[in-house]
PLY file of the C-alpha trace (Angstrom):
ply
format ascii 1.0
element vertex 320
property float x
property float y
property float z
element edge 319
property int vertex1
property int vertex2
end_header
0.00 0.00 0.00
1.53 3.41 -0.99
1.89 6.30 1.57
-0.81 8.30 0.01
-3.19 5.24 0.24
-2.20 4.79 4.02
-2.96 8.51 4.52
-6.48 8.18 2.80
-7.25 5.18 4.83
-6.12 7.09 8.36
-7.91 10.06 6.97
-11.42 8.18 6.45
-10.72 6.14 9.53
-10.82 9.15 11.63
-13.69 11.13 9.84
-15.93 8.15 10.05
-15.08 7.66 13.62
-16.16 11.71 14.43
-18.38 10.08 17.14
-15.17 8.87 18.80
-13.73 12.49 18.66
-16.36 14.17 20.04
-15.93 11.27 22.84
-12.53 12.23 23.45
-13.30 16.72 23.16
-15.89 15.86 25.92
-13.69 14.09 28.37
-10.87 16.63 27.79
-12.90 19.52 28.24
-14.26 18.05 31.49
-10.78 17.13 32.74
-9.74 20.79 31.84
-12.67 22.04 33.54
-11.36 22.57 37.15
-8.39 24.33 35.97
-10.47 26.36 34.19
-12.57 27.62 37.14
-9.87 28.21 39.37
-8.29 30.68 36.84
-11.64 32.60 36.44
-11.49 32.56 40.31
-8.23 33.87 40.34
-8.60 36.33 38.26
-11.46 37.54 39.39
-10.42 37.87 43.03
-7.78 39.51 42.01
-9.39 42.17 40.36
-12.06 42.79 42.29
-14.22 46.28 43.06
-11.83 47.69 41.09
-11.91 49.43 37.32
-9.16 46.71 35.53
-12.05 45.33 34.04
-12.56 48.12 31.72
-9.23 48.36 30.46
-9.05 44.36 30.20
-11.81 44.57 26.99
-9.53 46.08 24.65
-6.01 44.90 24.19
-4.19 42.57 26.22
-2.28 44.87 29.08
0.99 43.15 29.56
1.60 45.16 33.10
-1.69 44.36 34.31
-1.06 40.73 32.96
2.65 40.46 34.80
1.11 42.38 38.20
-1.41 39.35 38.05
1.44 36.74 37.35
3.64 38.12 39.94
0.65 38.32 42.89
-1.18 35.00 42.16
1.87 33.02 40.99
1.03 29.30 40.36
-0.56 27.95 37.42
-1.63 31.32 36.25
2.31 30.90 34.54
0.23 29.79 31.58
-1.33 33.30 30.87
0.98 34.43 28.15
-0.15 36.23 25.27
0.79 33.82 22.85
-1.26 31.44 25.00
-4.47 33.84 24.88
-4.35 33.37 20.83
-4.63 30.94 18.37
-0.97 30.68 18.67
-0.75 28.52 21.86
-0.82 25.79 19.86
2.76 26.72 18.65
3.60 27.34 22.24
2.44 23.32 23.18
4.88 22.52 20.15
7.99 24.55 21.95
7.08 22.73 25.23
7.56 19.56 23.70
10.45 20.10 21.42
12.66 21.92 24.46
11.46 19.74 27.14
10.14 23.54 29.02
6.86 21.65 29.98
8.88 20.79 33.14
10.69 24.14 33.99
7.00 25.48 34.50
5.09 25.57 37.52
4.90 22.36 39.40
1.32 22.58 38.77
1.11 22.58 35.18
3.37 20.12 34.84
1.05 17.99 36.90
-1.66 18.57 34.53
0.48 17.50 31.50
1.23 14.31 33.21
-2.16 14.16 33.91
-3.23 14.31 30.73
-0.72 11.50 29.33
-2.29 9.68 32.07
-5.61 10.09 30.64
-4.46 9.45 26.91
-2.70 6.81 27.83
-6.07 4.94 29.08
-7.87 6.22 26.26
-5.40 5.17 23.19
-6.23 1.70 24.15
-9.90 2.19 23.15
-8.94 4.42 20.26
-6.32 1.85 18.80
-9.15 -1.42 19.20
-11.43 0.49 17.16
-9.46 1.52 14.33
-7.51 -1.87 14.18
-11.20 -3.41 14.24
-10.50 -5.42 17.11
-13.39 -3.54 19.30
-16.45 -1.58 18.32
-15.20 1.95 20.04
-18.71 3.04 18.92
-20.18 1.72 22.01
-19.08 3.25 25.25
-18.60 0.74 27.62
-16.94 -1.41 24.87
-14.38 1.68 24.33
-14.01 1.69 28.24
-13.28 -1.75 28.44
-11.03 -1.86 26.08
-9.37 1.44 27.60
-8.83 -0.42 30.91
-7.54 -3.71 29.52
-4.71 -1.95 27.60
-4.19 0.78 30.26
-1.30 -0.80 32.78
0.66 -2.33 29.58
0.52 0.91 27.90
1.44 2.65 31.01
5.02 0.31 30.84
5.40 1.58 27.40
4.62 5.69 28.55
7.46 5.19 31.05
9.99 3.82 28.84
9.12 6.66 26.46
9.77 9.24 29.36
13.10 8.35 29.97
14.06 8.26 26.06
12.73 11.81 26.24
14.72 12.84 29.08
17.77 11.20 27.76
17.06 13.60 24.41
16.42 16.22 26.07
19.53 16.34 28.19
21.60 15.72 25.29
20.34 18.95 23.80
20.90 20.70 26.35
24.57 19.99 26.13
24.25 19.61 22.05
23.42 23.40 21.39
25.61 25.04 24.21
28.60 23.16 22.06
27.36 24.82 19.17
27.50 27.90 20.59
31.11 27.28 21.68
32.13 25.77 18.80
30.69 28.70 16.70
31.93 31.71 18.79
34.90 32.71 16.42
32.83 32.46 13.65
31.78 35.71 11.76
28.92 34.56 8.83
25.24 34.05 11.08
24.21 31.78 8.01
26.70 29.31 9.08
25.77 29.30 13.07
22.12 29.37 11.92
22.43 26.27 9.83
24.70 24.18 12.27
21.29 25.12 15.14
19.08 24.18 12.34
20.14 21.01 11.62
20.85 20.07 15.38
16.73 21.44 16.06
15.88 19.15 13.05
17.95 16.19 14.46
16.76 16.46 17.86
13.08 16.65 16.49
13.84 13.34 14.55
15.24 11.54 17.46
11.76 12.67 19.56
9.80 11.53 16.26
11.24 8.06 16.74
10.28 7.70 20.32
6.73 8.35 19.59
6.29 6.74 16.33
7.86 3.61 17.88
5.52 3.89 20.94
2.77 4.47 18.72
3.48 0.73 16.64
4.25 -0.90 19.64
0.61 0.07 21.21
-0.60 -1.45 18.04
1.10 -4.24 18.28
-0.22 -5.14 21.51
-4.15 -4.59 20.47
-3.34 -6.56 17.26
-0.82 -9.44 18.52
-2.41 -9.28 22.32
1.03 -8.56 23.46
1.84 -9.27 26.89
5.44 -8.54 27.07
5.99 -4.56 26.64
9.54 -5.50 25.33
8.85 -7.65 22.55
6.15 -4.68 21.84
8.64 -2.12 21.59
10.75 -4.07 19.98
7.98 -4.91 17.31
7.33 -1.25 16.88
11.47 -0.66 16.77
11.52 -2.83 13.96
8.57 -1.76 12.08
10.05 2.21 12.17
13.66 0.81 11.26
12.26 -1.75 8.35
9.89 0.90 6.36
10.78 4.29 7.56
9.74 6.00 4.58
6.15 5.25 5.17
6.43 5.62 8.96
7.95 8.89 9.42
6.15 9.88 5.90
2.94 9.49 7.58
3.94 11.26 10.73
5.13 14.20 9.04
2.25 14.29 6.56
-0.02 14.38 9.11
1.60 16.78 11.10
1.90 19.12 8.20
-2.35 18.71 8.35
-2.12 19.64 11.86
-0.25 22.82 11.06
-2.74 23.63 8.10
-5.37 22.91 10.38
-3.93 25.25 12.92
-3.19 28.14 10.43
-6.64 27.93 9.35
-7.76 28.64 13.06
-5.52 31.39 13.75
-7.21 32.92 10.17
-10.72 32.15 11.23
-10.67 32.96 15.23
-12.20 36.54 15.26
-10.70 39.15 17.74
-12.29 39.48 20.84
-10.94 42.96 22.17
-13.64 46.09 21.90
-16.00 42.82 21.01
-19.56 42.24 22.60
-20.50 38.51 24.19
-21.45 37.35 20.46
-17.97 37.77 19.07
-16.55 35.73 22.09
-18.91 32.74 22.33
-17.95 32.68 18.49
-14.06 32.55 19.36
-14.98 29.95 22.28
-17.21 27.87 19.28
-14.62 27.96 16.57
-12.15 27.07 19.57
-13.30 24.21 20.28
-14.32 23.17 16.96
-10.83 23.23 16.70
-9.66 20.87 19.53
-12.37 18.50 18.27
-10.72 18.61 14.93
-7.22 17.92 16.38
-8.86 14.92 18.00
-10.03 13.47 14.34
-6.72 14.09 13.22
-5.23 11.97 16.43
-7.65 9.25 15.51
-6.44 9.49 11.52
-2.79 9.47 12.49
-3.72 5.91 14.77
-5.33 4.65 11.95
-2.76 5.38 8.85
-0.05 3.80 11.28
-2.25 0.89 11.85
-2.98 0.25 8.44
1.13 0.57 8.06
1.50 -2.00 10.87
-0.97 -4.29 9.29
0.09 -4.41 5.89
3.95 -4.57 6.96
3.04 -7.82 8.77
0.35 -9.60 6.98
-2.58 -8.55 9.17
-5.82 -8.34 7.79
-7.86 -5.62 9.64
-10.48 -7.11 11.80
-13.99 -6.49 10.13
-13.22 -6.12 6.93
-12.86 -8.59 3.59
0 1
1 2
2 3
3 4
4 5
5 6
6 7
7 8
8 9
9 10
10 11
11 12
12 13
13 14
14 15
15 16
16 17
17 18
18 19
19 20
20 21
21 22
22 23
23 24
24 25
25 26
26 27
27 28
28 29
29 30
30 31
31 32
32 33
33 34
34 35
35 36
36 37
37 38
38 39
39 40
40 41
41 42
42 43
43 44
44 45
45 46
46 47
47 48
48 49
49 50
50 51
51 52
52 53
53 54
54 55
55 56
56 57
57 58
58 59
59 60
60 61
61 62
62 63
63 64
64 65
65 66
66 67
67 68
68 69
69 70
70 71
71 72
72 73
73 74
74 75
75 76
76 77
77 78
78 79
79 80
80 81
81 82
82 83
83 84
84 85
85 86
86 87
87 88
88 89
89 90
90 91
91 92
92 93
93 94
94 95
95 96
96 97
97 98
98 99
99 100
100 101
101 102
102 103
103 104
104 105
105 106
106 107
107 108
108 109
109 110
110 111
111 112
112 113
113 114
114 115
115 116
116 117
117 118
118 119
119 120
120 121
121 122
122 123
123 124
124 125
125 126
126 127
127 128
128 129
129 130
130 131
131 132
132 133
133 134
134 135
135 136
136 137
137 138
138 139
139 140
140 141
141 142
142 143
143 144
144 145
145 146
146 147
147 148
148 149
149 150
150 151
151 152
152 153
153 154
154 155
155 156
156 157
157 158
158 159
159 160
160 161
161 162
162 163
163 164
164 165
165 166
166 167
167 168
168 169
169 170
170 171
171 172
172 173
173 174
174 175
175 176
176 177
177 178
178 179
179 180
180 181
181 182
182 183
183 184
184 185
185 186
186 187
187 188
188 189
189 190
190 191
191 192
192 193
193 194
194 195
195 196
196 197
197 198
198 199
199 200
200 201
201 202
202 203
203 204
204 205
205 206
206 207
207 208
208 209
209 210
210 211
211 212
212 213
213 214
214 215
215 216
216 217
217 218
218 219
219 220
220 221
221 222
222 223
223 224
224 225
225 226
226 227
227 228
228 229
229 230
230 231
231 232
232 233
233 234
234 235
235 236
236 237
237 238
238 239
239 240
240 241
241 242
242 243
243 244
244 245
245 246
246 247
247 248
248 249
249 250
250 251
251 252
252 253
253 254
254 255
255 256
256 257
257 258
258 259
259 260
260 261
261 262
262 263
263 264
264 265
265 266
266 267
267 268
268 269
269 270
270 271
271 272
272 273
273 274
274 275
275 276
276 277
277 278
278 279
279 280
280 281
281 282
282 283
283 284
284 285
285 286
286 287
287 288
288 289
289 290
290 291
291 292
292 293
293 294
294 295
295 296
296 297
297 298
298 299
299 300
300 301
301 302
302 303
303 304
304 305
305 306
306 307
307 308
308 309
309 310
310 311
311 312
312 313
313 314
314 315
315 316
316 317
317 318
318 319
């Protein structure tokens, strides 16, 4: 099967399964909820009986912002203005490419590892329904399946955290060499390409944790593994023996999920000087957006399992 066939199959694997994705938006808005509250707590306590509030519907004031930052501390860290924009998503793709998700506050890095946590129990559900090994249409079926994958998965999710770490402590070593290493040297072009192509290496080596995480979960719903090694192992080989179509459908995907995001940041109206209609718009077309990221999630489960299935012989459950 070519790459542009596996990408049409993930791609009408994941639309058909919207039901899933909406699913998966529900429980992640309701597990975002609470931190959501306490932050309209916080800031409204902190502003109070007093006249901030008029200021705070036009642009965003940065000293008001930083006075806020600086009084409530905590989790309110995540208030930047990138953050208050369409272009947080860019910011959740710097926290994972530098490793920074940890240098934050202790309590949004609890929420990130909560939320692996809580991916980690759904992907099993996900990956039995588009390997056809479960109906995920039915919710206690997708439960079920979540739970019987969860604690084997969980093996895999801790393995994967200390590749990560390993990565990211080597770049933090790889580019202050770099910057040694380039000191005498006069032409930027030449100390811009040597970052670029240690960024672009330590991306790769990040790809190839989670792409070979992401086979060996299917190769546990498809082969019933019980042995998280010989899983990873199994998803080692299948990213070593075809990595054309492997990483080709990670990056094609994730080139979706950048269109996808670009067409948010186009369509998101402005809020500031805007009455309540122009915001419960931005909060609609944000979450449209999060439910769309979750149909691409699905589609990028399903192209690799149609990889993994055709790379060894596997005829997908439920179909001729």
């Amino acid at each position: 099967m070519t790459l542009f066939k596996t990408i049409g199959g993930g791609l009408a694997t994941g639309l058909s399964s919207w039901r899933l994705a909406l699913r998966l938006w529900l429980m992640g808005l309701l597990f975002a909820l609470p931190a959501a509250v306490f932050m309209e707590e916080a800031i409204h306590e902190f502003i109070g009986s007093s006249l901030a509030h008029e200021t705070l519907r036009g642009p965003m004031d940065l000293t008001w912002l930083q006075e806020f930052k600086d009084d409530v501390g905590g989790m309110s860290s995540l208030l930047t203005p990138s953050r208050l924009s369409p272009a947080g998503a860019l910011d959740n793709l710097e926290l994972w490419f530098s490793g920074d998700l940890f240098k934050e506050d202790k309590g949004v890095a609890a929420l990130g590892v909560l939320f692996a946590l809580f991916w980690t129990l759904m992907s099993g559900g996900v990956l039995a329904h588009v390997t056809g090994a479960e109906d995920g249409r039915d919710l206690a079926t997708f439960l079920a399946a979540s739970s019987r994958y969860f604690f084997r998965f969980l093996r895999l999710v801790v393995a994967a955290g200390l590749a990560y770490f390993l990565i990211y402590r080597f770049s933090t070593w790889l580019f202050p060499w770099i910057e040694q290493e380039t000191r005498d040297v006069t032409m930027e072009r030449i100390v811009l390409t040597y970052n670029l192509f240690a960024a672009a290496f330590v991306v790769l080596l990040l790809v190839l944790v989670k792409i070979t995480v992401d086979y060996a979960k299917i190769s546990t719903v498809v082969e019933e593994q019980r042995s998280m090694v010989r899983a990873a192992m199994r998803g080692l080989q299948t990213v070593a023996t075809h990595p054309i179509r492997t990483l080709g459908v990670y990056f094609v995907m994730g080139l979706l999920g950048l269109l996808l995001t670009a067409v948010y940041y186009l369509a998101a109206p402005s809020v500031a000087n805007s009455g309540s209609g122009a915001i419960a718009l931005a909060l609609m077309i944000g979450q449209l957006y999060l439910l769309l990221r979750w149909v691409l999630r699905i589609c990028l489960l399903g192209a690799e399992s149609i990889v993994f299935q055709s790379v060894h012989g596997y005829r997908r459950r439920g179909t001729s």
